[in-house]
Structures are given as structure tokens and as C-alpha cells.
C-alpha positions as CSV (number, residue, x, y, z in Angstrom):
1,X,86.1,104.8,120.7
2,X,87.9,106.2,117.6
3,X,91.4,105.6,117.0
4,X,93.4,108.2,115.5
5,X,95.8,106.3,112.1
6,X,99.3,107.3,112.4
7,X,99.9,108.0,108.8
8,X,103.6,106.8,108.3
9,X,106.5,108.7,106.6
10,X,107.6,108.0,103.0
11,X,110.6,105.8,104.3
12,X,108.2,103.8,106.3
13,X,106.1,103.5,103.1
14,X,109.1,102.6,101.1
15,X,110.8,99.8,103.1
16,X,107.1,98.6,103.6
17,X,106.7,97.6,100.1
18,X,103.9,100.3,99.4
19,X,104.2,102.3,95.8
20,X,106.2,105.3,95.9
21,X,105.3,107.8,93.3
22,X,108.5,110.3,92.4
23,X,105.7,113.6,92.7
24,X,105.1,112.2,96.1
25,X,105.2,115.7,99.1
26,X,107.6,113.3,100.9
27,X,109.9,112.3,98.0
28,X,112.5,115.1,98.9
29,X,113.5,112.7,102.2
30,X,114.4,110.3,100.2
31,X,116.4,112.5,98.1
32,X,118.1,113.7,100.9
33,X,119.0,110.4,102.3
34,X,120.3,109.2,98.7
35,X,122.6,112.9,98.3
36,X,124.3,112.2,101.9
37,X,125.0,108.3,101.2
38,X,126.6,109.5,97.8
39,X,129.1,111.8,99.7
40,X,129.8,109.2,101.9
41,X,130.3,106.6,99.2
42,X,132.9,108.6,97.8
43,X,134.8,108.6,101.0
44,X,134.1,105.0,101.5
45,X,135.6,104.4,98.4
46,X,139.0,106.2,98.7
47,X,139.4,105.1,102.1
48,X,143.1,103.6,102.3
49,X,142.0,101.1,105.3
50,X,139.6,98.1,106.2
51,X,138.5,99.8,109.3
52,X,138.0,103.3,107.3
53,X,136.0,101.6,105.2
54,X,134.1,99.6,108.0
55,X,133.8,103.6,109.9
56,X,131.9,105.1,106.5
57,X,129.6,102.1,106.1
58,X,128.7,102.5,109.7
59,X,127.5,106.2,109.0
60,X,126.0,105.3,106.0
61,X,123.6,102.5,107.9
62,X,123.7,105.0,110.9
63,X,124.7,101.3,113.1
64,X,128.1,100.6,114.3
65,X,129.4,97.9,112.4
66,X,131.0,94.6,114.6
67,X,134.9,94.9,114.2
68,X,135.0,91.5,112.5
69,X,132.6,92.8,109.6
70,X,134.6,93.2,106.3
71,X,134.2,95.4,103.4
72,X,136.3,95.7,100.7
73,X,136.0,98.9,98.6
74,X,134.8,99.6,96.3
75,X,131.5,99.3,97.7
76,X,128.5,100.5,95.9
77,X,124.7,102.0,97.6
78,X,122.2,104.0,96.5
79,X,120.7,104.5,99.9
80,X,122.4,102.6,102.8
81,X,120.3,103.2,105.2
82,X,118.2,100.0,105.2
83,X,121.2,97.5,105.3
84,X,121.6,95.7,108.1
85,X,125.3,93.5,108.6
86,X,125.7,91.0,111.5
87,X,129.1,89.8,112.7
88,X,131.7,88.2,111.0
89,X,130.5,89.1,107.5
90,X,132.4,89.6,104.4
91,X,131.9,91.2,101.4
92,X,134.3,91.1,98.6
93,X,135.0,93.9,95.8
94,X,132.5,95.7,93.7
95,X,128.6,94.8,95.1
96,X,126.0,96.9,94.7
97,X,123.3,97.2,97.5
98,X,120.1,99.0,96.4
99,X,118.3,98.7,99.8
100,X,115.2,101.1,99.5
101,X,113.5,97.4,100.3
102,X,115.9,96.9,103.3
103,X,118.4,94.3,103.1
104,X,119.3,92.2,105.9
105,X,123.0,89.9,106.1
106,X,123.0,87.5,108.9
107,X,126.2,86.5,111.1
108,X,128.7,84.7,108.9
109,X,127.9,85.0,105.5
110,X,130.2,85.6,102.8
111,X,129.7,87.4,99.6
112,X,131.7,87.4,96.7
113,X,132.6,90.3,93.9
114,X,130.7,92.0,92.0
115,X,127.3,90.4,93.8
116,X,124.4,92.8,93.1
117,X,121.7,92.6,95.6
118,X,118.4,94.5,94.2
119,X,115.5,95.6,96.6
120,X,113.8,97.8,94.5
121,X,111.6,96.6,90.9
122,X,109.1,99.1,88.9
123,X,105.0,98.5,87.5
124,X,105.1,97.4,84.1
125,X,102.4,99.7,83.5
126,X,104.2,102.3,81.3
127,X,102.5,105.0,82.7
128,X,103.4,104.1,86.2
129,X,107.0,102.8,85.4
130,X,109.3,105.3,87.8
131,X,107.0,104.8,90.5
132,X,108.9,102.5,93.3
133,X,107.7,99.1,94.4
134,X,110.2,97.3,97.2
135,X,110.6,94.1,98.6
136,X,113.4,93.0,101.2
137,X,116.5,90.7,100.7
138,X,117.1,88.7,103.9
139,X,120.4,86.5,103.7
140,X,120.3,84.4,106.2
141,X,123.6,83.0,108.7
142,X,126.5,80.9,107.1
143,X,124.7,81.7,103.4
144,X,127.7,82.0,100.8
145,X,126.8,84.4,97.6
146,X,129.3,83.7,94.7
147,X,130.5,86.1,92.6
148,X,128.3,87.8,90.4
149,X,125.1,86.6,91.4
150,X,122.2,88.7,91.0
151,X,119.5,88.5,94.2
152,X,116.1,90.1,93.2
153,X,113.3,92.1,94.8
154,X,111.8,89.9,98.0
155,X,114.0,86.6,98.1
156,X,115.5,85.0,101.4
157,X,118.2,82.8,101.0
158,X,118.6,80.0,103.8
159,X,120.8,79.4,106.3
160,X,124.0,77.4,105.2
161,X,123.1,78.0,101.4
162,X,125.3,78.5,98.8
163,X,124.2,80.4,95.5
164,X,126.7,79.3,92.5
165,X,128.5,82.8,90.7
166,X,126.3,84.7,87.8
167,X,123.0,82.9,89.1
168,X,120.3,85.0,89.1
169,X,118.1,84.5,92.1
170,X,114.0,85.7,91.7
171,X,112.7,83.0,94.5
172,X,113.5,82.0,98.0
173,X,115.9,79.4,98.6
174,X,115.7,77.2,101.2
175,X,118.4,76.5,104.2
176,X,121.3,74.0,103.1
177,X,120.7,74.2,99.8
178,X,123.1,74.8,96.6
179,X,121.3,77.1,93.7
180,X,122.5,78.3,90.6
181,X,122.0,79.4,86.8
182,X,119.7,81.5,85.4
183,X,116.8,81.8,87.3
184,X,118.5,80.1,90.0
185,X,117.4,76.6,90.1
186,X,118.4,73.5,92.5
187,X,121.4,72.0,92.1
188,X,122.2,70.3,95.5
189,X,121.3,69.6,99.3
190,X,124.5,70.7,101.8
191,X,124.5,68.2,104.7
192,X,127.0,69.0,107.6
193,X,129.3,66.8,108.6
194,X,129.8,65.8,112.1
């Protein structure tokens, strides 16, 4: 018996983590998604109200966000559409989600200003440079992101972790853990008390 391969669409290729070339047939669906999340960002970003601003980001993901979800504008996305936001998350002013990789915020977390939060990374081959390689950002329940910090291409930070403000994060961290500096390294265990 022969089985017929689905060949999947360039934003199933690109979340997936498979090379995306800019002269790719498909490329003008991404363009598209990136032209409407730009119109909305504007609006997001003179919205006068928490719940506007929570209304926007909901068409920008194309999910209705939980009422206890916070945003504070201004909020910055060059696609939108691969976030994911559980309940009772916060972010503060001034992040920047580039989520062609897909990034994905547990219940509970907080994140502080100006937190970057970087799905998408280049070949270093010169030749192949614009071409887009993604990994996803998972962030994982009760996780606290300070202000600043940069989170690269693929990492997952652990539940109840805490990464210090400016580090810059380029590996997984594990649950209950305290990271920080540049590259993130170790800096302490988080045991709950009873």
C-alpha cells in the first residue's frame, strides 16, 4: 500500500523548525500574517484600557485570552500568531515576542519590562543568512522572567524558576532554579516552603 505525504504549509514548516528560504512560493503567507499583526499592534498599542489591550492580543493569537491575563502596552510582535498565554499571566511594559518558533507562557508566570523573547536565529553561512531557522520558547508555570532578560532560540525555562534581569538565556533551565548573567548560568536552587 502507498501512502500519499501530506506536504505541509509554510507555517507548519516554520513553527516546525524546518529552513525557510525568503524566495520560498509560500513566503507571501507569512507576509500576510506579519502585515495584519502590524495593524493590530498599532491598535494594541494606543489602546487606553487593560482589557482593550487583552481584546487585540486575543485577535492577534486568534485565542481568547483568560480575563486574568495581563498585558501592559506597549507590547511588541512580529507575528503573534504562535504565542500561546495561560491564566493569570503578566507581562510588564515593552517585550518583544518574535514567535515564528512558537512561544508558549504557562499559568502564572510573570514577566518583567523590556523581556525579549527570540524564536527565530539565521545559518551563519553568508550565503544562506536571511533564510529562517526556528526553535520554540516554552516558559513553564510560576517561572518569573526579570527585566531585561534576553530568552533565545529553543530554551524552556522550569517551573518555579526565576531568571535574574539582563541575563541572557541560550540553554534550558531547569524547574526551581535561579539563573542569571551572561549566558545565563546557575546561581541558586528555589525550595518551597511549607
Amino acid at each position: 500500500m502507498i501512502t500519499a505525504i501530506k506536504k505541509t504549509n509554510i507555517l507548519e514548516r516554520l513553527k516546525s523548525g524546518e529552513p525557510v528560504r525568503l524566495n520560498d512560493p509560500e513566503y507571501h503567507e507569512v507576509n500576510e500574517v506579519v502585515e495584519r499583526t502590524l495593524k493590530l499592534s498599532l491598535r494594541l498599542n494606543t489602546a487606553g484600557d487593560i482589557s482593550s489591550v487583552r481584546d487585540i492580543m486575543s485577535e492577534i493569537i486568534g485565542k481568547d485570552l483568560d480575563d486574568s491575563t495581563t498585558i501592559f502596552a506597549p507590547f511588541y510582535t512580529n507575528f503573534g500568531r504562535f504565542i500561546s498565554l495561560g491564566k493569570n499571566v503578566f507581562i510588564n511594559h515593552a517585550c518583544s515576542f518574535l514567535d515564528m518558533g512558537g512561544i508558549t507562557i504557562e499559568d502564572n508566570v510573570l514577566i518583567g519590562p523590556k523581556v525579549n523573547l527570540i524564536t527565530e536565529n539565521h545559518p551563519l553561512d553568508p550565503g544562506d543568512r536571511r533564510t529562517l531557522i526556528t526553535r520554540p520558547i516554552t516558559i513553564r508555570r510560576n517561572a518569573w522572567i526579570g527585566a531585561g532578560a534576553i530568552i533565545l532560540p529553543g530554551v524552556t525555562i522550569g517551573e518555579n524558576s526565576v531568571v535574574a534581569a539582563g541575563a541572557v538565556v541560550s540553554r534550558n533551565v531547569p524547574a526551581n532554579t535561579v539563573v542569571g548573567g551572561i549566558p545565563a548560568k546557575f546561581i541558586k536552587s528555589i525550595y518551597k516552603e511549607n
